[in-house]
Biopython code that builds the backbone (N, CA, C, O; Angstrom):
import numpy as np
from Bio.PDB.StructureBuilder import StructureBuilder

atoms = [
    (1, "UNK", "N", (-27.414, 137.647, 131.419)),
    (1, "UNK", "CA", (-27.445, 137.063, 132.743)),
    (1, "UNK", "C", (-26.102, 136.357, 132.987)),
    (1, "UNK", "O", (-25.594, 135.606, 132.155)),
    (2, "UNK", "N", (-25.602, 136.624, 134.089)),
    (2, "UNK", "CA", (-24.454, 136.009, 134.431)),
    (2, "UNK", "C", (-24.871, 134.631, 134.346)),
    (2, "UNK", "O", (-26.068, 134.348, 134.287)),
    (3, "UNK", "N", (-23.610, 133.413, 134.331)),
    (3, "UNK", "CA", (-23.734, 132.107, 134.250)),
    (3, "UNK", "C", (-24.326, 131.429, 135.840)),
    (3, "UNK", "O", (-25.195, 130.659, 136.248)),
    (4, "UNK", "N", (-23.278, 132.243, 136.338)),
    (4, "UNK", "CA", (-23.309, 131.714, 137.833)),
    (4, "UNK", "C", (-24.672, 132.195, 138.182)),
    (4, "UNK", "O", (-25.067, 131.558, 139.158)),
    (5, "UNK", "N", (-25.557, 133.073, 137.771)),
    (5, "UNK", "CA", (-27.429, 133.528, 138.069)),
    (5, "UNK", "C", (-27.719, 131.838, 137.479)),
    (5, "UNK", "O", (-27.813, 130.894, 138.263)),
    (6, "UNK", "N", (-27.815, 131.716, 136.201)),
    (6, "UNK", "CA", (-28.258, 131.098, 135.873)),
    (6, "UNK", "C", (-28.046, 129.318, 135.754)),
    (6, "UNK", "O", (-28.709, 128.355, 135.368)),
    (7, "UNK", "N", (-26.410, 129.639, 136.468)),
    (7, "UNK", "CA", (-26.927, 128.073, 137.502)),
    (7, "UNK", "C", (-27.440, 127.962, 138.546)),
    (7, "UNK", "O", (-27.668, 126.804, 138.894)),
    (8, "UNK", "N", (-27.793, 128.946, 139.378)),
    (8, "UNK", "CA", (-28.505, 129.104, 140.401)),
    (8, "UNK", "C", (-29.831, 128.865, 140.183)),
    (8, "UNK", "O", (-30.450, 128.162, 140.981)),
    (9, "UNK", "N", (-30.376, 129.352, 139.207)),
    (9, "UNK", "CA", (-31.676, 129.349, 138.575)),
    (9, "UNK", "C", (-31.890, 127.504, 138.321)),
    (9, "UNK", "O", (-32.886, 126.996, 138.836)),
    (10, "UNK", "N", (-31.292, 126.954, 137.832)),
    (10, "UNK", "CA", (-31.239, 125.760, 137.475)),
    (10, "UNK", "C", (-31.009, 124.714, 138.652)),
    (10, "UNK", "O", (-31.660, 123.675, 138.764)),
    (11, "UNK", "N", (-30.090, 125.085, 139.435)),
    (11, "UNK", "CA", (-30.194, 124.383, 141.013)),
    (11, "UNK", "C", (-31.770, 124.010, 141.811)),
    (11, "UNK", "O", (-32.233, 123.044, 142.417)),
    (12, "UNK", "N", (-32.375, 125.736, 141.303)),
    (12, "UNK", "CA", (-33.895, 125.730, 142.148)),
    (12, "UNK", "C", (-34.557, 124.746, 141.340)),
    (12, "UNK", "O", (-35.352, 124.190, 142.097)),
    (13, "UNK", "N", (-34.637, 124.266, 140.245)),
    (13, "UNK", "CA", (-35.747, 123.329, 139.187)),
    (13, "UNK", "C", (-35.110, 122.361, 138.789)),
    (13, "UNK", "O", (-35.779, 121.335, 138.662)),
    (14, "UNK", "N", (-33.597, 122.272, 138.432)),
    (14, "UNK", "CA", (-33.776, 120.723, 138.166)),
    (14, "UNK", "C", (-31.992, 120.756, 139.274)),
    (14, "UNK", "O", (-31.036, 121.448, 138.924)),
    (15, "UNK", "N", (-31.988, 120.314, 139.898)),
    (15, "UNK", "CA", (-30.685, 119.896, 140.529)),
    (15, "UNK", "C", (-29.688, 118.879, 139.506)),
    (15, "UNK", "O", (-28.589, 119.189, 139.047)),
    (16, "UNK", "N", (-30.296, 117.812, 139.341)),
    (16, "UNK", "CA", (-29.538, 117.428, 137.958)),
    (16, "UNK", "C", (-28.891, 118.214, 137.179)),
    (16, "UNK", "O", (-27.665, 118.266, 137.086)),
    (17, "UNK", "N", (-29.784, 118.948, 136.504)),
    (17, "UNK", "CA", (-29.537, 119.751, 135.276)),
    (17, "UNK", "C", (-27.914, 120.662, 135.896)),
    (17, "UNK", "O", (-26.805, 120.769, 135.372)),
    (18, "UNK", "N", (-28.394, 121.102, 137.014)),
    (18, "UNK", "CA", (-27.432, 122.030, 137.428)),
    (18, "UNK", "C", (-26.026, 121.560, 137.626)),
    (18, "UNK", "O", (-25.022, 122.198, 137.311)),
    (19, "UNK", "N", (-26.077, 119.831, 138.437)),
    (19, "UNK", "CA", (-25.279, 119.172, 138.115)),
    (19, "UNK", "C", (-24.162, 119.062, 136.960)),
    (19, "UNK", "O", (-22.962, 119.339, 136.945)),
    (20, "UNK", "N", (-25.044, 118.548, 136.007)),
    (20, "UNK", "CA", (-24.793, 117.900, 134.622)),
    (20, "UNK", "C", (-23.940, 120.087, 134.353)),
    (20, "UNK", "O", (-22.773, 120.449, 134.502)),
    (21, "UNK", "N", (-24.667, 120.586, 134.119)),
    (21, "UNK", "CA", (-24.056, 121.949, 133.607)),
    (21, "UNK", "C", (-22.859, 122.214, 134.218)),
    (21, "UNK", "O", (-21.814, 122.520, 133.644)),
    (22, "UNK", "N", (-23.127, 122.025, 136.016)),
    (22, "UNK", "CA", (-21.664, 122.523, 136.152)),
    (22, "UNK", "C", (-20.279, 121.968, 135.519)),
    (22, "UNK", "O", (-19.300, 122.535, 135.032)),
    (23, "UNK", "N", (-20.723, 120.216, 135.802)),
    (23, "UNK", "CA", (-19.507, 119.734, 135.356)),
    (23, "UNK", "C", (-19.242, 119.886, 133.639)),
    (23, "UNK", "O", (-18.072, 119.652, 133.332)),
    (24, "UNK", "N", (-20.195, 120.258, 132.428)),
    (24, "UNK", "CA", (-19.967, 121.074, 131.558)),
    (24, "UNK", "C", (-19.142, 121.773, 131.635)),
    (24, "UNK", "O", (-18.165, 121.856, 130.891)),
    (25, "UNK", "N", (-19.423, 122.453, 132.637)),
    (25, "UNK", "CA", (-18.576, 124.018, 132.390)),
    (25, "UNK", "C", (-17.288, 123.424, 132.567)),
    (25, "UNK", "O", (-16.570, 123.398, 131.567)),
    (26, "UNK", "N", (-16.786, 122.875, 133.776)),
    (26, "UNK", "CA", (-15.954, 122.442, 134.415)),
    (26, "UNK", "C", (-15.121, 121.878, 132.923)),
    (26, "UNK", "O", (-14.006, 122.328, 132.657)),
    (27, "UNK", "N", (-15.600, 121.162, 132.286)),
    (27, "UNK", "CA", (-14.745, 120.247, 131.001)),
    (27, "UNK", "C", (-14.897, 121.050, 130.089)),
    (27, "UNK", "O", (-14.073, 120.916, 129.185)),
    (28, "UNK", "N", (-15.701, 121.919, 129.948)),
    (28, "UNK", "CA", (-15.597, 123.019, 128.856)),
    (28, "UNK", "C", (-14.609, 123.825, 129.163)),
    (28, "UNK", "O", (-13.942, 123.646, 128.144)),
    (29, "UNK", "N", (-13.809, 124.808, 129.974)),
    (29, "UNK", "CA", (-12.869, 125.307, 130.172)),
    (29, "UNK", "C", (-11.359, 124.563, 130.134)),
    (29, "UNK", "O", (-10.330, 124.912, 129.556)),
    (30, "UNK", "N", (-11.611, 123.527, 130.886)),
    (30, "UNK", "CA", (-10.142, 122.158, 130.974)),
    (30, "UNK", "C", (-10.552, 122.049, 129.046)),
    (30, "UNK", "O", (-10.060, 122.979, 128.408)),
    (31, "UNK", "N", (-11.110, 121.344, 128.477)),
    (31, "UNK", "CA", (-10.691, 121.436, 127.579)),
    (31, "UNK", "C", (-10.349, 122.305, 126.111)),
    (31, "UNK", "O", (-9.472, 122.280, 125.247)),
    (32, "UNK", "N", (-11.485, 123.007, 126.370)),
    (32, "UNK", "CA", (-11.287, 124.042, 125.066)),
    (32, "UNK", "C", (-10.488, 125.681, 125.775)),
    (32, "UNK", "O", (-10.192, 126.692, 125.137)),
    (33, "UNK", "N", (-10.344, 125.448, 127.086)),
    (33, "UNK", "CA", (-9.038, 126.747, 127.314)),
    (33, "UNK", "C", (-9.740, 128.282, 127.406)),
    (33, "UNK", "O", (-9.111, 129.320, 127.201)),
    (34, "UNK", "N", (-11.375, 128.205, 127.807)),
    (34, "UNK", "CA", (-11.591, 129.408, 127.846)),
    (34, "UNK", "C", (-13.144, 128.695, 128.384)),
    (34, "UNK", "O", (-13.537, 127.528, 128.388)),
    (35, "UNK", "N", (-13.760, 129.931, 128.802)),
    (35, "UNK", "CA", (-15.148, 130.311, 129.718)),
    (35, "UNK", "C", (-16.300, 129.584, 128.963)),
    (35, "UNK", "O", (-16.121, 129.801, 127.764)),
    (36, "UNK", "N", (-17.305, 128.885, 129.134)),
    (36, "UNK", "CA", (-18.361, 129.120, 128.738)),
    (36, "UNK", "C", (-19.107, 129.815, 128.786)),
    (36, "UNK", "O", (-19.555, 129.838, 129.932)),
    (37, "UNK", "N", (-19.716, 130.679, 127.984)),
    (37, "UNK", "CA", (-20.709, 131.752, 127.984)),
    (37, "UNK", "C", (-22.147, 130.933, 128.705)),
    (37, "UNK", "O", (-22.434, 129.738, 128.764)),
    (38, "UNK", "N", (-22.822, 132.098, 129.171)),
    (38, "UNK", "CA", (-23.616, 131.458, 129.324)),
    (38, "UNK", "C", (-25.061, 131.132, 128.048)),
    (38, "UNK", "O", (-25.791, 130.153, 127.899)),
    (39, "UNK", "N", (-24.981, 132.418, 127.347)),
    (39, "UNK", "CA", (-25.477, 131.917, 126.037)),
    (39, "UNK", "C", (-25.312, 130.564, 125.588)),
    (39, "UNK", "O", (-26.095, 129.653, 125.317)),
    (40, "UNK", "N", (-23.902, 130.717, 125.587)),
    (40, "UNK", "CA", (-23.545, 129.034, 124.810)),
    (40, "UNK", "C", (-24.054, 127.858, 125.950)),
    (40, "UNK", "O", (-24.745, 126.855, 125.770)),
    (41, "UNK", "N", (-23.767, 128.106, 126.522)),
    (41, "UNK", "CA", (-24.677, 127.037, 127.612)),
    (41, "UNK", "C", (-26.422, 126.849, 127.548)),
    (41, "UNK", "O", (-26.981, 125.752, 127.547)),
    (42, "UNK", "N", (-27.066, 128.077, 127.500)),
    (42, "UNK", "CA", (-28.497, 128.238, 127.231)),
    (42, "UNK", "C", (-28.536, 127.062, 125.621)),
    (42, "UNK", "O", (-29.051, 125.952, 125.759)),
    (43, "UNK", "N", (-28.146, 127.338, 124.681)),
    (43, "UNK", "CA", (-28.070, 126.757, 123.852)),
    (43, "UNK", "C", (-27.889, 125.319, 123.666)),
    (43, "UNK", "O", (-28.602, 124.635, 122.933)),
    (44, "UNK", "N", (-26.967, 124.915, 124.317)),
    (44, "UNK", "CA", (-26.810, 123.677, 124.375)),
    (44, "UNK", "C", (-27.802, 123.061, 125.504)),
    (44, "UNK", "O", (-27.731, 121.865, 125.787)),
    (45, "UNK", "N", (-28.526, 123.737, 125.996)),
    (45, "UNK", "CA", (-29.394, 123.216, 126.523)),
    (45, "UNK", "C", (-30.437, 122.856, 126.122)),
    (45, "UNK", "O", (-30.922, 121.748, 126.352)),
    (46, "UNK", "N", (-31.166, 124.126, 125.169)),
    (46, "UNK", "CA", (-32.222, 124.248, 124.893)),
    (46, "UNK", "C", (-32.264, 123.894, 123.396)),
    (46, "UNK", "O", (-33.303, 123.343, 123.034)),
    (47, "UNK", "N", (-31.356, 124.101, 122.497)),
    (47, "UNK", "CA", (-31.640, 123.855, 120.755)),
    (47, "UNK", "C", (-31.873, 122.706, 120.693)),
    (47, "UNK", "O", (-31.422, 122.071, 121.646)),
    (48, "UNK", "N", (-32.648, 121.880, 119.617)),
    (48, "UNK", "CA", (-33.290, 120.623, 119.531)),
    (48, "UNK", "C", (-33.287, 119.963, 120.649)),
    (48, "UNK", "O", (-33.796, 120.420, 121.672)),
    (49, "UNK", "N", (-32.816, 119.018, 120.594)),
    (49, "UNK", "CA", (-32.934, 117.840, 122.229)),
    (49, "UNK", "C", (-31.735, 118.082, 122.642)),
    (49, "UNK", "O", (-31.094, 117.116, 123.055)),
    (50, "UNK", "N", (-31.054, 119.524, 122.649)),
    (50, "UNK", "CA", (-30.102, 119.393, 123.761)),
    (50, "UNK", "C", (-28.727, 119.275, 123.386)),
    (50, "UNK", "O", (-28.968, 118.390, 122.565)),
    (51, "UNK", "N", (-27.346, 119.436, 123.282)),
    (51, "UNK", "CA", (-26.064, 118.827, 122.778)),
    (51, "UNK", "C", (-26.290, 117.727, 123.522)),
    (51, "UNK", "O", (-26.859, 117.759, 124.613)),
    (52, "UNK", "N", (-25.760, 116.473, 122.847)),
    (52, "UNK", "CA", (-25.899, 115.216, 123.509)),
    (52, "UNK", "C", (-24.728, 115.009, 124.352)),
    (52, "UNK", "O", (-24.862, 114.181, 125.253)),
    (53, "UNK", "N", (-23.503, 115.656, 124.225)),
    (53, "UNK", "CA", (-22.323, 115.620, 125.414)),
    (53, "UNK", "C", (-23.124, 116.210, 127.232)),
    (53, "UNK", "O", (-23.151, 115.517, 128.249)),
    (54, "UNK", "N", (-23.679, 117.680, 127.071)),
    (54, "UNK", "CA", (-24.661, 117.713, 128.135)),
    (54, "UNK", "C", (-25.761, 117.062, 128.662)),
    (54, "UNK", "O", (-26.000, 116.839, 129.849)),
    (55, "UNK", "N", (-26.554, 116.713, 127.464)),
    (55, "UNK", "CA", (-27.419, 115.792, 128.484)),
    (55, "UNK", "C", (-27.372, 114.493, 128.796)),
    (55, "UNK", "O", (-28.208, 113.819, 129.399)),
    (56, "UNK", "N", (-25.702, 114.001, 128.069)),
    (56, "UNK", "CA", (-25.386, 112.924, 129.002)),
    (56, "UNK", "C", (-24.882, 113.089, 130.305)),
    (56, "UNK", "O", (-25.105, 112.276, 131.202)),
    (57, "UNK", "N", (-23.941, 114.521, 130.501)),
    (57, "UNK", "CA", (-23.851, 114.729, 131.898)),
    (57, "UNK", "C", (-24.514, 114.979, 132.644)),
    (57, "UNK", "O", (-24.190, 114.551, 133.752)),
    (58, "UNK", "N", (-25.815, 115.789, 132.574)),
    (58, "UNK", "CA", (-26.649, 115.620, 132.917)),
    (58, "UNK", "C", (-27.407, 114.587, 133.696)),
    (58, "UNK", "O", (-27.772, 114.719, 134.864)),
    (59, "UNK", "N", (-27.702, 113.040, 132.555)),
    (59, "UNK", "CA", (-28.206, 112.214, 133.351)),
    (59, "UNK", "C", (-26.448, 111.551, 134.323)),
    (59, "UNK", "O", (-26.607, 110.986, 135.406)),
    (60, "UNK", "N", (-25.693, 111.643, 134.034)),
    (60, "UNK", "CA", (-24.821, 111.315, 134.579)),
    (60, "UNK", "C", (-24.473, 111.873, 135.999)),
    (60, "UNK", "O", (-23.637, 111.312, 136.708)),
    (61, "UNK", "N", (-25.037, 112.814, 136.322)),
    (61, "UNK", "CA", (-24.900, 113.831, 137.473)),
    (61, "UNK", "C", (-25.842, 113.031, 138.023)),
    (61, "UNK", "O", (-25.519, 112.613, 139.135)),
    (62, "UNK", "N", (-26.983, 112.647, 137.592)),
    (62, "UNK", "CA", (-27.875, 112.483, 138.129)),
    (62, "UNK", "C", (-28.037, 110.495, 138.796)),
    (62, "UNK", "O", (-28.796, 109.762, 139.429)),
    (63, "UNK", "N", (-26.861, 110.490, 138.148)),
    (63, "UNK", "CA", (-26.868, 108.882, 138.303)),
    (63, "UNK", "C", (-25.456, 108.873, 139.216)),
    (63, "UNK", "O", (-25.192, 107.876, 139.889)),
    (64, "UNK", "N", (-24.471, 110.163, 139.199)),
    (64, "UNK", "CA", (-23.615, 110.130, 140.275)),
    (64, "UNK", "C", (-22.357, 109.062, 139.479)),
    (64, "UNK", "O", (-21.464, 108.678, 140.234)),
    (65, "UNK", "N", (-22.312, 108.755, 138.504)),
    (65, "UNK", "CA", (-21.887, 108.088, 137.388)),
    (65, "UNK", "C", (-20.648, 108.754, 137.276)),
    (65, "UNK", "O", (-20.740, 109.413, 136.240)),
    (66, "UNK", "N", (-19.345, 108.970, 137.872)),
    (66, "UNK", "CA", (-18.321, 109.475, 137.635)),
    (66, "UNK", "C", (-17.436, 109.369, 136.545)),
    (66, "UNK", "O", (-16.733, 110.221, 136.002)),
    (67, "UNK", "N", (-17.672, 107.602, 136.216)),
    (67, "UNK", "CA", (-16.785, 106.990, 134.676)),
    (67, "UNK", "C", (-17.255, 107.548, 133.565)),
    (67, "UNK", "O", (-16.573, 107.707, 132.552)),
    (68, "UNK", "N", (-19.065, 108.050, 133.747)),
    (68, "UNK", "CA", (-19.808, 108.614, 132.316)),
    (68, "UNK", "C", (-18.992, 110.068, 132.518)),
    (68, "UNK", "O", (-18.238, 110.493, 131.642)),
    (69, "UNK", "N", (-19.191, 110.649, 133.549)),
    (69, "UNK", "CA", (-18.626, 112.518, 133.317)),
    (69, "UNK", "C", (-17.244, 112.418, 132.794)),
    (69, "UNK", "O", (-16.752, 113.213, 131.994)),
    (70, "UNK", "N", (-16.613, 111.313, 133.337)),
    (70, "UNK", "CA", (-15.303, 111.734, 132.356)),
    (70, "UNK", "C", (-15.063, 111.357, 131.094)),
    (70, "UNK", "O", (-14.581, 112.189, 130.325)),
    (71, "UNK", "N", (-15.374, 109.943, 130.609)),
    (71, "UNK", "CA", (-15.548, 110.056, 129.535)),
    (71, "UNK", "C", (-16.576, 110.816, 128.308)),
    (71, "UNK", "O", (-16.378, 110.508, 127.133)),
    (72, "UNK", "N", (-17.555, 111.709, 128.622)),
    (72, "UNK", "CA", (-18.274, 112.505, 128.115)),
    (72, "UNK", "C", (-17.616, 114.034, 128.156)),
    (72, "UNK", "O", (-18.064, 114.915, 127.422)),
    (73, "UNK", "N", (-16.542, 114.269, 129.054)),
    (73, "UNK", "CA", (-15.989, 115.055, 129.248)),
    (73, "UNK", "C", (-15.050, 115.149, 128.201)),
    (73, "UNK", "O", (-14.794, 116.245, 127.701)),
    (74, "UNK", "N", (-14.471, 114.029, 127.792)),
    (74, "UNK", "CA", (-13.171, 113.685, 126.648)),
    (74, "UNK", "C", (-14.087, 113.974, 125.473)),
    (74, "UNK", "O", (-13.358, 114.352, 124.555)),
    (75, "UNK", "N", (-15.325, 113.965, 125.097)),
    (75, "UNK", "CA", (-16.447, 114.240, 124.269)),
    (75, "UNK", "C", (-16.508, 115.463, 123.539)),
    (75, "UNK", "O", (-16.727, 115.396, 122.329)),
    (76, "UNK", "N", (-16.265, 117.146, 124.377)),
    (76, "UNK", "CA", (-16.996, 118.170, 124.207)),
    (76, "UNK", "C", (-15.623, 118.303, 122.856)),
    (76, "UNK", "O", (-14.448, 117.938, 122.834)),
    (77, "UNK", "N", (-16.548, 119.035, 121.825)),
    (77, "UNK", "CA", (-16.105, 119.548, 120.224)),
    (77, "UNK", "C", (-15.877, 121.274, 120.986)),
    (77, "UNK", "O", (-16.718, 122.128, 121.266)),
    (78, "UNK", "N", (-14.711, 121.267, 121.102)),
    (78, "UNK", "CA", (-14.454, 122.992, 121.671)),
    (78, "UNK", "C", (-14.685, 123.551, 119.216)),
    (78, "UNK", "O", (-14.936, 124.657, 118.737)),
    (79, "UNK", "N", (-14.543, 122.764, 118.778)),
    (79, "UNK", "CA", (-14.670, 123.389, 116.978)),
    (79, "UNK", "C", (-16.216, 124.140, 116.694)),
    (79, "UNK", "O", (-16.648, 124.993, 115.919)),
    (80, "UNK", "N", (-16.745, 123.318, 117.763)),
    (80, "UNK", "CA", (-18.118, 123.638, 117.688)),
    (80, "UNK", "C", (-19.151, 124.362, 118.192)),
    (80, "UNK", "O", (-20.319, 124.551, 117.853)),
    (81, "UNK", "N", (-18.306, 124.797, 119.268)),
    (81, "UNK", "CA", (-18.975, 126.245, 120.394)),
    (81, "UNK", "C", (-20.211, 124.737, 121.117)),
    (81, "UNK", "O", (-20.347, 123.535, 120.888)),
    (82, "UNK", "N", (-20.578, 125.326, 121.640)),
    (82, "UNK", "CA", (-21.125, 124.657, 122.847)),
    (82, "UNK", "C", (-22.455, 123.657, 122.218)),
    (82, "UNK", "O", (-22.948, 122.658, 122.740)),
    (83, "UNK", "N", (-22.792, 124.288, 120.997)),
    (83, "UNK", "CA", (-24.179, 123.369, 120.022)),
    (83, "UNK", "C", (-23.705, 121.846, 119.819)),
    (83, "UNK", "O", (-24.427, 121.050, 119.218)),
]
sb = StructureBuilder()
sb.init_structure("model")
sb.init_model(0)
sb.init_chain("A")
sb.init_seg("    ")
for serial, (resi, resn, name, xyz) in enumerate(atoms, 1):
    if name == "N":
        sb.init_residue(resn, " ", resi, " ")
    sb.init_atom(name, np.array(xyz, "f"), 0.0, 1.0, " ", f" {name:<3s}", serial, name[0])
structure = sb.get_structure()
């Protein structure tokens, strides 16, 4: 599934979530220099409770919290693929 389906998909059920992901993506490319898959995104969504860099943006999207997205943004481990 393309990424862009499946933020769409995520827009319809949690708007947050979709939030919090885009700006993921957004700091996942600025910093590690290449695409997020969307696999790797599914993943970091879904394996245990989540990568904790996303679901702080996440609630951060959701709190409109601009100082949390960027400093959570300075956060993402590009060593570590998106988990």
């Amino acid at each position: 599934m393309p990424i862009e389906d499946y933020l769409a998909l995520l827009a319809r059920i949690a708007p947050a979530a979709h939030d919090g992901a885009r700006a993921y993506r957004q700091a996942w490319v600025q910093r590690c220099g290449r695409s997020l898959t969307t696999a790797e995104l599914r993943v970091a969504m879904a394996v245990g409770d989540g990568n904790p860099v996303l679901m702080g943006m996440i609630r951060a999207s959701h709190l409109r919290d601009a100082a949390a997205l960027a400093s959570l943004a300075a956060q993402i481990d590009c060593t570590r693929g998106a988990r």
